[in-house]
PyMOL Python script that loads the backbone (N, CA, C, O; Angstrom):
from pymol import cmd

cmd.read_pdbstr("""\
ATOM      1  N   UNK A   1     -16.971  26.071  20.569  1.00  0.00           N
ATOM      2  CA  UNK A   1     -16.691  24.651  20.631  1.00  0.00           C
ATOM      3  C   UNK A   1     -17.964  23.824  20.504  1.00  0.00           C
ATOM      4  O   UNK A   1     -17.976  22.649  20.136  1.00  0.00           O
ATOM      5  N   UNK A   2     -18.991  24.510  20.825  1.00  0.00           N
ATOM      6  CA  UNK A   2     -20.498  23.725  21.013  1.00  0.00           C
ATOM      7  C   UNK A   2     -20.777  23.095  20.013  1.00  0.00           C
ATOM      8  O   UNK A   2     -20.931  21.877  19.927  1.00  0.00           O
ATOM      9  N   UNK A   3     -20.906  24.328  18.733  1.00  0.00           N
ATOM     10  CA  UNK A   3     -21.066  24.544  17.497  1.00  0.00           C
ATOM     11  C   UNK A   3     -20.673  23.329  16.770  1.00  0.00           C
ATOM     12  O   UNK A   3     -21.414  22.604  16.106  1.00  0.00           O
ATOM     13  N   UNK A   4     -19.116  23.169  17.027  1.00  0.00           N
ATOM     14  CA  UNK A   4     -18.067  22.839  16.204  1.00  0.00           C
ATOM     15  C   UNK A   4     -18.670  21.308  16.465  1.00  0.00           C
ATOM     16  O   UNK A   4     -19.303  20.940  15.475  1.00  0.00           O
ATOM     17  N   UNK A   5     -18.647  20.414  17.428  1.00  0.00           N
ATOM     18  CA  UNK A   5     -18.763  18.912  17.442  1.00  0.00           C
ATOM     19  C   UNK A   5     -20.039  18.911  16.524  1.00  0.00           C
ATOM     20  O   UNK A   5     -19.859  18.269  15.489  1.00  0.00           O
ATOM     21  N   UNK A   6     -21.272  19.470  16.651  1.00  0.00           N
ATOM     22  CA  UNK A   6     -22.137  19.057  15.869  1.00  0.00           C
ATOM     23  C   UNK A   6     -21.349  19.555  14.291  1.00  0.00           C
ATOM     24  O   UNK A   6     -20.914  18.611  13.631  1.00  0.00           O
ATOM     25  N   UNK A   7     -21.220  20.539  13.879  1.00  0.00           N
ATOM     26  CA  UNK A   7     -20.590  20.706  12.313  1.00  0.00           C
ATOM     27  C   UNK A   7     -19.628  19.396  11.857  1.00  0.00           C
ATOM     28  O   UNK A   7     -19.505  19.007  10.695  1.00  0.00           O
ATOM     29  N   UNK A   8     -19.018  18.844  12.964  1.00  0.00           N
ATOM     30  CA  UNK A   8     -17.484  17.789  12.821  1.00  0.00           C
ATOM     31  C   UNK A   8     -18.880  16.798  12.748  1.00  0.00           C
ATOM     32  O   UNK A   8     -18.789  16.149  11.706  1.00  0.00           O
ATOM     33  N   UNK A   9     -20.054  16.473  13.432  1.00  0.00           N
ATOM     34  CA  UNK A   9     -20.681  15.233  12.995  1.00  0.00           C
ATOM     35  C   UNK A   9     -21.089  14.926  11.951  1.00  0.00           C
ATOM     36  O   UNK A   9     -21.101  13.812  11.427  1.00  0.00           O
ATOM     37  N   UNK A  10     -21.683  16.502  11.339  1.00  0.00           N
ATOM     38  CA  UNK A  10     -22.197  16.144  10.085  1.00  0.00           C
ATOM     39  C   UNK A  10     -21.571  16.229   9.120  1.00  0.00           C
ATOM     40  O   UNK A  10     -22.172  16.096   8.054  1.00  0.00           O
ATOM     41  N   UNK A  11     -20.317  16.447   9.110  1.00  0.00           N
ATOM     42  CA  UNK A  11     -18.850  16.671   7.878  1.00  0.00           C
ATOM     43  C   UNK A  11     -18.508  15.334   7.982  1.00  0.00           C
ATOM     44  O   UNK A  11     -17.917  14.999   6.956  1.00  0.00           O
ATOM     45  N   UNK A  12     -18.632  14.314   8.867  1.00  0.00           N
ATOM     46  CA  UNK A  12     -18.401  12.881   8.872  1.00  0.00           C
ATOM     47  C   UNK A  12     -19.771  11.775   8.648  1.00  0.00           C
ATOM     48  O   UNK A  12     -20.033  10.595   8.881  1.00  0.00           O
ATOM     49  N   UNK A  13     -20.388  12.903   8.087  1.00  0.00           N
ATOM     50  CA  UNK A  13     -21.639  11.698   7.479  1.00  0.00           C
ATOM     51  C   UNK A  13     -21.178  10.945   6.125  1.00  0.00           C
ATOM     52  O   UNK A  13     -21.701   9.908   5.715  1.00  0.00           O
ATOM     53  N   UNK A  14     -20.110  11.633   5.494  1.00  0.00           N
ATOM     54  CA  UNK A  14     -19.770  10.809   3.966  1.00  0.00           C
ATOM     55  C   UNK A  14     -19.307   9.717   4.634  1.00  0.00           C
ATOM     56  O   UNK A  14     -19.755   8.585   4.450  1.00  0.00           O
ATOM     57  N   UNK A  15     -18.127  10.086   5.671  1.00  0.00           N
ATOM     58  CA  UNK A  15     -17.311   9.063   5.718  1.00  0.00           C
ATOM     59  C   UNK A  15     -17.383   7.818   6.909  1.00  0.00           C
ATOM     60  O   UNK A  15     -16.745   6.766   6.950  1.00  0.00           O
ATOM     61  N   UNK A  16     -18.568   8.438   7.999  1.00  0.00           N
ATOM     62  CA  UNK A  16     -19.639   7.339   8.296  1.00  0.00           C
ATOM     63  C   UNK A  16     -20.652   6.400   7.366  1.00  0.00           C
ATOM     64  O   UNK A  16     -21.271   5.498   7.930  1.00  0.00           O
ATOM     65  N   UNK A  17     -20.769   6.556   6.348  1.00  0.00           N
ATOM     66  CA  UNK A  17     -21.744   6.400   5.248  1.00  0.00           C
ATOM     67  C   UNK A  17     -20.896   5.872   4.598  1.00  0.00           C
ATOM     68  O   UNK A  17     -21.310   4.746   4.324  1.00  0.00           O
ATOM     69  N   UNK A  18     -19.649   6.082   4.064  1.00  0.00           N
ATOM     70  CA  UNK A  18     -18.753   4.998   3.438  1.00  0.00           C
ATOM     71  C   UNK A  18     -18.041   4.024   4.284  1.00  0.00           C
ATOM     72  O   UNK A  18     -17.552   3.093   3.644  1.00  0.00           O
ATOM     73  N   UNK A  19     -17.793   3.990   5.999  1.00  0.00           N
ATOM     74  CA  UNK A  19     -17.445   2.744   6.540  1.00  0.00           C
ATOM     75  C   UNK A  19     -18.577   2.018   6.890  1.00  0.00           C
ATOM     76  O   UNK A  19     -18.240   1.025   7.534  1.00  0.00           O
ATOM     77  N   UNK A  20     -19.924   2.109   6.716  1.00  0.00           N
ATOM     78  CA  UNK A  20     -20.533   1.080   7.255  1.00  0.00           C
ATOM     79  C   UNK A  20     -20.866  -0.517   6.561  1.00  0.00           C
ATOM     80  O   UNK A  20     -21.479  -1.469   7.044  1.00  0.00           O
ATOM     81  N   UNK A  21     -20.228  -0.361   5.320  1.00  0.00           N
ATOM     82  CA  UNK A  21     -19.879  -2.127   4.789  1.00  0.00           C
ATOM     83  C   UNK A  21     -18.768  -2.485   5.670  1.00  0.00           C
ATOM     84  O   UNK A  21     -18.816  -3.585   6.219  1.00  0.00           O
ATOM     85  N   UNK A  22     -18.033  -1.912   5.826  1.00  0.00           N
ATOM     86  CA  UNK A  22     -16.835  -2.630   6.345  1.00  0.00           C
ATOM     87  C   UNK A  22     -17.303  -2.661   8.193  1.00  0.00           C
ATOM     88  O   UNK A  22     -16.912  -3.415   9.084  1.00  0.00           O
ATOM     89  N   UNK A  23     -17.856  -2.004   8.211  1.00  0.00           N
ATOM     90  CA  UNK A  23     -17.857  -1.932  10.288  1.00  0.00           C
ATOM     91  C   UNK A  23     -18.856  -3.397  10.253  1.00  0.00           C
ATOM     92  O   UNK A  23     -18.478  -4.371  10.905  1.00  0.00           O
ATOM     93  N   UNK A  24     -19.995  -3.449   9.537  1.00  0.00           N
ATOM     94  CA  UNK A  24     -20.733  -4.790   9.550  1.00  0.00           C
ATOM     95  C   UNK A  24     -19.799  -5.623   9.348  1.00  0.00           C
ATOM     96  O   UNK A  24     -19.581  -6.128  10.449  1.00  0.00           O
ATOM     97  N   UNK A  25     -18.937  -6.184   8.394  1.00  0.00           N
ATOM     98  CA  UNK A  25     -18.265  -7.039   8.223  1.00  0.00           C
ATOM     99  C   UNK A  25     -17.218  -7.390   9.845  1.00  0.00           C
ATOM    100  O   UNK A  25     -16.995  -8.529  10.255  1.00  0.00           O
ATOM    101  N   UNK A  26     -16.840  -6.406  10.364  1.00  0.00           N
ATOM    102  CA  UNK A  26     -15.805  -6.536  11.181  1.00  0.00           C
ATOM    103  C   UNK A  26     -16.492  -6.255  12.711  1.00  0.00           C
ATOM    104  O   UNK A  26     -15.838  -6.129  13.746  1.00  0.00           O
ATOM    105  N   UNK A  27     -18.032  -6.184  12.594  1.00  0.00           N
ATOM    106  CA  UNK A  27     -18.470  -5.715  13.492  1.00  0.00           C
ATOM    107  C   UNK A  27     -18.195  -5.288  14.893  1.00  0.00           C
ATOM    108  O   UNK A  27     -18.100  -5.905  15.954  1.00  0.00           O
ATOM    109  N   UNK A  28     -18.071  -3.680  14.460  1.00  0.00           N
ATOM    110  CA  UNK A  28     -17.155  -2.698  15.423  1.00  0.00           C
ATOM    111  C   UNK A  28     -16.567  -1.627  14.194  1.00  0.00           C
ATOM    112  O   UNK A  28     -16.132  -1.823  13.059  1.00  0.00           O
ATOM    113  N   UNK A  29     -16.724  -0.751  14.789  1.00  0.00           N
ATOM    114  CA  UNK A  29     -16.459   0.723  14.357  1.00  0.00           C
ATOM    115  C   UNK A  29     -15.366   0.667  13.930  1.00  0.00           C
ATOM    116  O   UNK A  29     -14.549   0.385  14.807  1.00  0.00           O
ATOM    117  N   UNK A  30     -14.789   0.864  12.571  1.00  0.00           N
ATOM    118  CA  UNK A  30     -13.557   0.441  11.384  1.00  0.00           C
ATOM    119  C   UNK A  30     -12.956   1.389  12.269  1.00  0.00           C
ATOM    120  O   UNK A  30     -13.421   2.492  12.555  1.00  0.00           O
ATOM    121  N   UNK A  31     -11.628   0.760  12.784  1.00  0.00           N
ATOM    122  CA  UNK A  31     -10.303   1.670  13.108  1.00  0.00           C
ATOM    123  C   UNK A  31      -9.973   3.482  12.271  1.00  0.00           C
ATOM    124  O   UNK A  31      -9.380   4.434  12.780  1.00  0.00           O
ATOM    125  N   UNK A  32     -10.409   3.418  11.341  1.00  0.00           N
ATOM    126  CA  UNK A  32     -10.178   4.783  10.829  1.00  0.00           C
ATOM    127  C   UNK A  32     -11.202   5.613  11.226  1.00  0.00           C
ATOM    128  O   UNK A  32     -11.098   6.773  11.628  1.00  0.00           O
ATOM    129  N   UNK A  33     -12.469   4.771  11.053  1.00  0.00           N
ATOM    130  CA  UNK A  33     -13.646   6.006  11.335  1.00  0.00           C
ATOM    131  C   UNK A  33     -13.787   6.241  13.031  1.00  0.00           C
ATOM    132  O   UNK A  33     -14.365   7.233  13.476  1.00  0.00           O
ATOM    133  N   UNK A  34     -13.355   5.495  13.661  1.00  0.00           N
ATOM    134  CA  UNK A  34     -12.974   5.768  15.143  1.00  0.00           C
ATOM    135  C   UNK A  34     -11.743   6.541  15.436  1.00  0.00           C
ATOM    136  O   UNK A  34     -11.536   6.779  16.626  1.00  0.00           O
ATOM    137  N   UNK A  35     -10.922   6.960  14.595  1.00  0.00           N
ATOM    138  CA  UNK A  35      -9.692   7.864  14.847  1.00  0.00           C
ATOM    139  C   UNK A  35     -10.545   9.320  14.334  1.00  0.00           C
ATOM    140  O   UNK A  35     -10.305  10.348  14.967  1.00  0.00           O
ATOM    141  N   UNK A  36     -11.403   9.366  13.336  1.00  0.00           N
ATOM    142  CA  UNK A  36     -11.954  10.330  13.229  1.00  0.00           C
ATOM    143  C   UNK A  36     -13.031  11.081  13.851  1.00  0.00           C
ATOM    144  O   UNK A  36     -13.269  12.287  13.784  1.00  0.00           O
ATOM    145  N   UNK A  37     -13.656  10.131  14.482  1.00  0.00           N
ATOM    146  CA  UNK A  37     -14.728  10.288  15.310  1.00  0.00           C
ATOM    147  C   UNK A  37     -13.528  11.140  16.446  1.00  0.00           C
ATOM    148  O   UNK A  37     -13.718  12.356  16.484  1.00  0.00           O
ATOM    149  N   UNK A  38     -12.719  10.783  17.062  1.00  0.00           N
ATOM    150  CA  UNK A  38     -11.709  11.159  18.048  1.00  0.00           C
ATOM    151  C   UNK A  38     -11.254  12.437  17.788  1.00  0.00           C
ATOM    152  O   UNK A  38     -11.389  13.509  18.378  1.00  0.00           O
ATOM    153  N   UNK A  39     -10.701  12.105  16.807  1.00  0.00           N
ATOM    154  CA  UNK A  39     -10.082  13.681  16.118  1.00  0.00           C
ATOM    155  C   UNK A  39     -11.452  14.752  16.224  1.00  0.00           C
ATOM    156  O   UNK A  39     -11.262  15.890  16.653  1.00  0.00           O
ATOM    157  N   UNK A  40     -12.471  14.427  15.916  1.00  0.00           N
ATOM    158  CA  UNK A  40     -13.203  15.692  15.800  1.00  0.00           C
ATOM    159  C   UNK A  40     -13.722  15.801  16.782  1.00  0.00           C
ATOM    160  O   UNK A  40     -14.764  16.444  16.654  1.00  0.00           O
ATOM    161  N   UNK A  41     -13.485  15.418  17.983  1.00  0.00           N
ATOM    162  CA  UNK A  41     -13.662  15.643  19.263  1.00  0.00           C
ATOM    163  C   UNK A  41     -15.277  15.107  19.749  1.00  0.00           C
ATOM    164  O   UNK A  41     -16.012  15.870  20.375  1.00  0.00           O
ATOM    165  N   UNK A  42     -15.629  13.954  19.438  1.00  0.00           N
ATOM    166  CA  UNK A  42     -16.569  13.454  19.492  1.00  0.00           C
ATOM    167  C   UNK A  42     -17.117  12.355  20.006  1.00  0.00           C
ATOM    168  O   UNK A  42     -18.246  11.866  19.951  1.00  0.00           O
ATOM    169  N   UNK A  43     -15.524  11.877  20.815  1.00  0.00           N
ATOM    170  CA  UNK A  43     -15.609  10.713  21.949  1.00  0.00           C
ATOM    171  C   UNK A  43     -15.485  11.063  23.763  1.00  0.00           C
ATOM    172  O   UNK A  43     -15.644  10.406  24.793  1.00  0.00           O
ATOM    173  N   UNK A  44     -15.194  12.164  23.493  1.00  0.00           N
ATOM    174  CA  UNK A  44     -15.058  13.032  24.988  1.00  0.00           C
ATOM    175  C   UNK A  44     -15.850  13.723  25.541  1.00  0.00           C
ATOM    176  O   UNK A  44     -15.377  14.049  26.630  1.00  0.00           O
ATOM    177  N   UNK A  45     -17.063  14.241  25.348  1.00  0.00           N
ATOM    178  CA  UNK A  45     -17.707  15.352  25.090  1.00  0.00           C
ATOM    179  C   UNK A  45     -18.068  15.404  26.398  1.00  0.00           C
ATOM    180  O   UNK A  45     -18.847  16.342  26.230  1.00  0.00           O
ATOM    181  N   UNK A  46     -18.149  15.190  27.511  1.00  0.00           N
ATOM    182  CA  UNK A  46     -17.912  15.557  28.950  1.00  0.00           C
ATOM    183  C   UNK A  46     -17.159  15.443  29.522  1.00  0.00           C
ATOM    184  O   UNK A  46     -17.144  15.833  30.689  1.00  0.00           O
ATOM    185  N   UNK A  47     -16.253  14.884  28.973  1.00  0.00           N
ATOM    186  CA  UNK A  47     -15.028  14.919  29.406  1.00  0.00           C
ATOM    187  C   UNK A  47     -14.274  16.601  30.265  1.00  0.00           C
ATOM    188  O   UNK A  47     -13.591  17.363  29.580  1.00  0.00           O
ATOM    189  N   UNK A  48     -14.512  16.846  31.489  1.00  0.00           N
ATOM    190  CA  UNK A  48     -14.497  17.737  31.959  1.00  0.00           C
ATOM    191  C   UNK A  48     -13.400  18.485  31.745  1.00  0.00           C
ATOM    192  O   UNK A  48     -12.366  17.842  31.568  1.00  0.00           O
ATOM    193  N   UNK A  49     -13.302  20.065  31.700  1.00  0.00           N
ATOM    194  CA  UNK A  49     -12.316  20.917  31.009  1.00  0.00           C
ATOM    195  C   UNK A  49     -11.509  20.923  32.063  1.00  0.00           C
ATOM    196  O   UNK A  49     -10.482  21.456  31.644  1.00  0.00           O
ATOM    197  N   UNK A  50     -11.300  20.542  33.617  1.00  0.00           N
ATOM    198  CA  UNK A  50     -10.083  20.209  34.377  1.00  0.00           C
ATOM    199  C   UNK A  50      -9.430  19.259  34.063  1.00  0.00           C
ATOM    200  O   UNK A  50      -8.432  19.286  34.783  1.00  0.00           O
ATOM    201  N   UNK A  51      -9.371  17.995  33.080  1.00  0.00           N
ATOM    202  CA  UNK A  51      -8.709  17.003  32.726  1.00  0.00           C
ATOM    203  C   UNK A  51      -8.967  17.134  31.308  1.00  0.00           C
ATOM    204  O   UNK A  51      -9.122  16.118  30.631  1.00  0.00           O
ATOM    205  N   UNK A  52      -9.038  18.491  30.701  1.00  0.00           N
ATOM    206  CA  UNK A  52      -8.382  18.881  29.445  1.00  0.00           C
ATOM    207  C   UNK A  52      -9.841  18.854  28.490  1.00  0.00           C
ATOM    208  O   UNK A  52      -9.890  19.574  27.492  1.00  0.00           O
ATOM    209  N   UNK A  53     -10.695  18.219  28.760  1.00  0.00           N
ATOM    210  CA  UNK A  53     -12.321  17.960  27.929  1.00  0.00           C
ATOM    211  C   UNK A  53     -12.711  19.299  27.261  1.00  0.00           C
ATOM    212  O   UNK A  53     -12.079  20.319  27.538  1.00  0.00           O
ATOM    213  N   UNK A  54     -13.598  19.311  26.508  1.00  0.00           N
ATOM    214  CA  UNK A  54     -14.409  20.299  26.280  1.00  0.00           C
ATOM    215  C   UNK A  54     -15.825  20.568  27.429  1.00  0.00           C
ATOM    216  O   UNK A  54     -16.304  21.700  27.373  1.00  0.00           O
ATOM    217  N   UNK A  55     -16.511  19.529  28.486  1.00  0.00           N
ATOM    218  CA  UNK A  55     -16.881  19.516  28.772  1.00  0.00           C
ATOM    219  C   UNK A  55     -18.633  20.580  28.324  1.00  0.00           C
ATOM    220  O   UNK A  55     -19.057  21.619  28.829  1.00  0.00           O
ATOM    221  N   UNK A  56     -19.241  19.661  27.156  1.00  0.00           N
ATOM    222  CA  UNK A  56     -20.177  20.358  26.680  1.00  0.00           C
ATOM    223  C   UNK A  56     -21.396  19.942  27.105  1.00  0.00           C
ATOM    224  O   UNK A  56     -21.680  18.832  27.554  1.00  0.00           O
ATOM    225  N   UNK A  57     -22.408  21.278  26.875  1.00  0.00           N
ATOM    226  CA  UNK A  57     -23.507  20.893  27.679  1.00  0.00           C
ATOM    227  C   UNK A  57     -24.531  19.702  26.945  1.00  0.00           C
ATOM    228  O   UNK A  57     -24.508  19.346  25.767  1.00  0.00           O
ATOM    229  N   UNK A  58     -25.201  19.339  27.764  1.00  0.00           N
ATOM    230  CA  UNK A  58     -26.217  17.475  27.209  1.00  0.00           C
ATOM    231  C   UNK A  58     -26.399  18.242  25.748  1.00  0.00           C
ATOM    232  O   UNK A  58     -25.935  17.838  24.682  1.00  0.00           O
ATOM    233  N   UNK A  59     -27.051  19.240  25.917  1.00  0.00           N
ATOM    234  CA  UNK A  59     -28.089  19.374  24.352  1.00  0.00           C
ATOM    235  C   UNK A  59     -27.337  19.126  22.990  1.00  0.00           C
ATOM    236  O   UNK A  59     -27.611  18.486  21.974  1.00  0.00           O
ATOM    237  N   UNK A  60     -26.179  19.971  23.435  1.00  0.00           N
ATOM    238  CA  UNK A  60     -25.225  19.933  22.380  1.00  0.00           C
ATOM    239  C   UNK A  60     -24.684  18.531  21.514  1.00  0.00           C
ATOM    240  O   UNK A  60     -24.400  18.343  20.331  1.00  0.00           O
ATOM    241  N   UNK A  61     -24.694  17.704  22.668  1.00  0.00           N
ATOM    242  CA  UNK A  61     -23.847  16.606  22.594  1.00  0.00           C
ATOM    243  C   UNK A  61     -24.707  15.301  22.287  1.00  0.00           C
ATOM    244  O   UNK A  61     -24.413  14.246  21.725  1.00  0.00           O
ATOM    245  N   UNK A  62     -25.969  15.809  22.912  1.00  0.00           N
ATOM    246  CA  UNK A  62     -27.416  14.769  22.243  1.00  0.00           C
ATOM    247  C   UNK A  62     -27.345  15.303  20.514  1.00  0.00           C
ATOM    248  O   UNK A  62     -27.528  14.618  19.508  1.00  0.00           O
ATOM    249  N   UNK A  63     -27.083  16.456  20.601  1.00  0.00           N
ATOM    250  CA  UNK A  63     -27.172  16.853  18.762  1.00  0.00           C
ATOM    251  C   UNK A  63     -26.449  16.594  18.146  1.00  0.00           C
ATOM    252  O   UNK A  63     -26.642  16.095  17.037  1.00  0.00           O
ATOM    253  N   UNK A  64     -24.964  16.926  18.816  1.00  0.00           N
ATOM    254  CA  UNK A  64     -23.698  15.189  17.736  1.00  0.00           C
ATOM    255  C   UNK A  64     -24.069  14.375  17.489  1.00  0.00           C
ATOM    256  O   UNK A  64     -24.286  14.003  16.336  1.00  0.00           O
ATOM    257  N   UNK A  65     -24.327  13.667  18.697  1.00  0.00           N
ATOM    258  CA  UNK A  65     -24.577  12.409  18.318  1.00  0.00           C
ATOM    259  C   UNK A  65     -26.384  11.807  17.604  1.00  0.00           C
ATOM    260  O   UNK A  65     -26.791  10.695  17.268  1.00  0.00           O
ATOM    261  N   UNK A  66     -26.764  12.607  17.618  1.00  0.00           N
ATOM    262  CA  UNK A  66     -28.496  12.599  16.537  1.00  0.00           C
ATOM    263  C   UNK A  66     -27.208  12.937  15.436  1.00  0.00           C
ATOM    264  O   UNK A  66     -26.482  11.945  15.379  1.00  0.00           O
ATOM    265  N   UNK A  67     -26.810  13.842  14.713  1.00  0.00           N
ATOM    266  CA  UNK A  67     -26.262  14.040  13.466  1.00  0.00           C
ATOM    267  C   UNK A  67     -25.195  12.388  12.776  1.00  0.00           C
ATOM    268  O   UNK A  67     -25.160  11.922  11.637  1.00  0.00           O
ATOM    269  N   UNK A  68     -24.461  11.916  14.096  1.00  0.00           N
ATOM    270  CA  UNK A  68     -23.788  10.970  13.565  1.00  0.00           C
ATOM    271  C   UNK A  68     -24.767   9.628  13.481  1.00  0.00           C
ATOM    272  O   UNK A  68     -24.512   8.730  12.678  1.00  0.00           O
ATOM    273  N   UNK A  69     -25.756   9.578  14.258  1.00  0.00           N
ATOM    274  CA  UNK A  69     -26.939   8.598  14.346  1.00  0.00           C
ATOM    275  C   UNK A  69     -27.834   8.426  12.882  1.00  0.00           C
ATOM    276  O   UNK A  69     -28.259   7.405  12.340  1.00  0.00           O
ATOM    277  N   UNK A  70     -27.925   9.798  12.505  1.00  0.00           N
ATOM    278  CA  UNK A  70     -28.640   9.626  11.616  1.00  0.00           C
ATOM    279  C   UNK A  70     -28.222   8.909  10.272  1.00  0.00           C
ATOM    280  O   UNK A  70     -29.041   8.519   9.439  1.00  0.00           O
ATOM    281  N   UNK A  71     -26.978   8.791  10.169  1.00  0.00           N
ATOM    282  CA  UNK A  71     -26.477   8.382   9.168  1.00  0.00           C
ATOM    283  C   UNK A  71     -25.868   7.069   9.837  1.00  0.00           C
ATOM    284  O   UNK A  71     -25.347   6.427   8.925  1.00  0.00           O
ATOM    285  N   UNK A  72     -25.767   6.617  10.666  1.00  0.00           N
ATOM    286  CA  UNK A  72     -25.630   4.839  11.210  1.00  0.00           C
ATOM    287  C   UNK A  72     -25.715   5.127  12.727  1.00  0.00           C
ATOM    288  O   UNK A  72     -24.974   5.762  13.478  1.00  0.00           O
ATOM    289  N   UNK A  73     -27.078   4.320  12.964  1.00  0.00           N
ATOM    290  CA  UNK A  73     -27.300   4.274  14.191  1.00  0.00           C
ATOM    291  C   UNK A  73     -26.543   3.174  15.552  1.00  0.00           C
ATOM    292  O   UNK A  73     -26.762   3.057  16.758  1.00  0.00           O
ATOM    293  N   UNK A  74     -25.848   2.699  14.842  1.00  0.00           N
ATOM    294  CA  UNK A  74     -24.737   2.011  15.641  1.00  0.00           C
ATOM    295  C   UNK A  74     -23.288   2.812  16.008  1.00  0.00           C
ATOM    296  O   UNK A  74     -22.896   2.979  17.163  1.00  0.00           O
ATOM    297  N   UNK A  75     -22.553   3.287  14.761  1.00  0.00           N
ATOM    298  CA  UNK A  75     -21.920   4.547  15.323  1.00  0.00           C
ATOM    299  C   UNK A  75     -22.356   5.261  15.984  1.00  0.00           C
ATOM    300  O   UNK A  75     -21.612   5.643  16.888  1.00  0.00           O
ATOM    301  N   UNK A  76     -23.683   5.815  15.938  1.00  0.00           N
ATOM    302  CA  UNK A  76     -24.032   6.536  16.860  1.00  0.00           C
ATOM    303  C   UNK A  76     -24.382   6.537  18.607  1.00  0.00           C
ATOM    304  O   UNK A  76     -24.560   7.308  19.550  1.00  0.00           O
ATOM    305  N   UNK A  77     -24.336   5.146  18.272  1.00  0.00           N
ATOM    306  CA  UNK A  77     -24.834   4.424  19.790  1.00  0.00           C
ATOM    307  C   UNK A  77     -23.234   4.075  20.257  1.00  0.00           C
ATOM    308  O   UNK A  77     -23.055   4.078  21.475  1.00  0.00           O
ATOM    309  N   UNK A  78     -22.264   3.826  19.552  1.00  0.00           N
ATOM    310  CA  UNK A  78     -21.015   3.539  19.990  1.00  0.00           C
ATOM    311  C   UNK A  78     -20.545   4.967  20.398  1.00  0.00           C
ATOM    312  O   UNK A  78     -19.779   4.974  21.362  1.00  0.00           O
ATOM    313  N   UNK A  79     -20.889   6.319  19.793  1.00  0.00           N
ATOM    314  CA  UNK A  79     -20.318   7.761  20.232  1.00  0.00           C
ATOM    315  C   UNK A  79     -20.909   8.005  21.546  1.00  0.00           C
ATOM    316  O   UNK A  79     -20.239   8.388  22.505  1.00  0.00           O
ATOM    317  N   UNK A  80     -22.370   7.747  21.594  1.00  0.00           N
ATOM    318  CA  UNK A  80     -22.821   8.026  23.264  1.00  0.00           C
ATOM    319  C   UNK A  80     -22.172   7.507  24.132  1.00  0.00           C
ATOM    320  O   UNK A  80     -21.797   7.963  25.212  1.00  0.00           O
ATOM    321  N   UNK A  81     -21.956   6.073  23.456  1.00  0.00           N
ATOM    322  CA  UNK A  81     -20.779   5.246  25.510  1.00  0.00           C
ATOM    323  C   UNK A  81     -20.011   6.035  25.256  1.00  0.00           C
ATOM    324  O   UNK A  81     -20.170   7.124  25.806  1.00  0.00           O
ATOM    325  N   UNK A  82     -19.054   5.899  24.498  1.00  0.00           N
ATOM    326  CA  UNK A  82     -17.658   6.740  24.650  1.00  0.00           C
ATOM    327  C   UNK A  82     -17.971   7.815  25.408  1.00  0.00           C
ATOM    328  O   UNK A  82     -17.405   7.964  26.491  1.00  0.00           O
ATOM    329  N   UNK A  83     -18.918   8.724  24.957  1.00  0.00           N
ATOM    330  CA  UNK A  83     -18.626  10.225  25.141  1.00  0.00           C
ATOM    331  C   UNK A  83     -19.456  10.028  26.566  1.00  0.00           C
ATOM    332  O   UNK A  83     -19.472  11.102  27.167  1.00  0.00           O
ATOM    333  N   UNK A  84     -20.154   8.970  27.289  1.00  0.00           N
ATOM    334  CA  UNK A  84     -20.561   8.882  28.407  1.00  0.00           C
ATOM    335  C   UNK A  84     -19.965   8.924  29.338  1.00  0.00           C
ATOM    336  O   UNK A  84     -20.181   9.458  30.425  1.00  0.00           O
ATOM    337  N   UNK A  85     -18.795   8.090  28.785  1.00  0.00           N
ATOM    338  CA  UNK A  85     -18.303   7.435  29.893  1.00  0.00           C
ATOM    339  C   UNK A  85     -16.962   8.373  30.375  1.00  0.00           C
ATOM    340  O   UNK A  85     -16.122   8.256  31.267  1.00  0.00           O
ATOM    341  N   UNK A  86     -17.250   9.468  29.187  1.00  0.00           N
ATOM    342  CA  UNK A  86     -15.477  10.320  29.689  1.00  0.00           C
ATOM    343  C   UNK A  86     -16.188  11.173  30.820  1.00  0.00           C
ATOM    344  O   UNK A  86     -15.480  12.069  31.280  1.00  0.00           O
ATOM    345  N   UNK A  87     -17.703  11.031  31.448  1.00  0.00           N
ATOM    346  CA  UNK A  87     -18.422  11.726  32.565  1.00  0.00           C
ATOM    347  C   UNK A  87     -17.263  11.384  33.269  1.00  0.00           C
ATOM    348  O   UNK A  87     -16.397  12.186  33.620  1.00  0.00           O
ATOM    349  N   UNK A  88     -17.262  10.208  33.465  1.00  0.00           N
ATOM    350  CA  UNK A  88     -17.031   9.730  34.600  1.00  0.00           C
ATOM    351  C   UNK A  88     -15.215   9.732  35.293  1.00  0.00           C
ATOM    352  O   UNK A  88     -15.089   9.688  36.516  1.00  0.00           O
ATOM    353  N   UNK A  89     -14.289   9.772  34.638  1.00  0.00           N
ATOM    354  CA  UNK A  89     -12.928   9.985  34.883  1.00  0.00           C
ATOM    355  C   UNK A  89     -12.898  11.207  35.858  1.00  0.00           C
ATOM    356  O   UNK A  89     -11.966  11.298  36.657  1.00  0.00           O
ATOM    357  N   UNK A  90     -14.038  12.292  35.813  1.00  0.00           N
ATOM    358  CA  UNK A  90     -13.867  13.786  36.660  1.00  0.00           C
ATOM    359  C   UNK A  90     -14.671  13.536  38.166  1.00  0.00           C
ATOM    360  O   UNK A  90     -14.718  14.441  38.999  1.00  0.00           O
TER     361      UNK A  90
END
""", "prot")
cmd.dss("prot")
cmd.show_as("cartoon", "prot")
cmd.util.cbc("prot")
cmd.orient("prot")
């Protein structure tokens, strides 16, 4: 599973890289590329495995989100709250 969120970040660099005209325009993360970000399990990431999470360790999850950063550093800063804040529900 470790593996997998960083591979799912960087398989969504096209399509981070093709919403960022539209996320400026609407400023905020285009509804689709935030269902995908989700889907590839990349808004939860501590989300603890007693309330269903993957609950992965920091390094891993600092390296998603460097992979989705690198290609828009605002998505990328919008994946850290998310995936921060699912700390906190456990």
């Amino acid at each position: 599973m470790a593996d997998d969120v960083v591979a799912a970040a960087i398989n969504l660099g096209p399509s981070i890289q093709a919403a960022r005209e539209e996320g400026e325009k609407i400023r905020r993360v285009p509804p689709a590329l935030a269902e995908a970000l989700a889907a590839a399990g990349l808004l939860q990431m501590y989300l603890p495995r007693s309330m269903g999470g993957p609950e992965l360790p920091p390094l891993t999850v600092f390296r998603a989100i460097e992979e989705v950063s690198k290609v828009d550093g605002s998505v990328g800063w919008c994946t850290m709250i998310a995936t921060a804040v699912s700390l906190f529900p456990g």
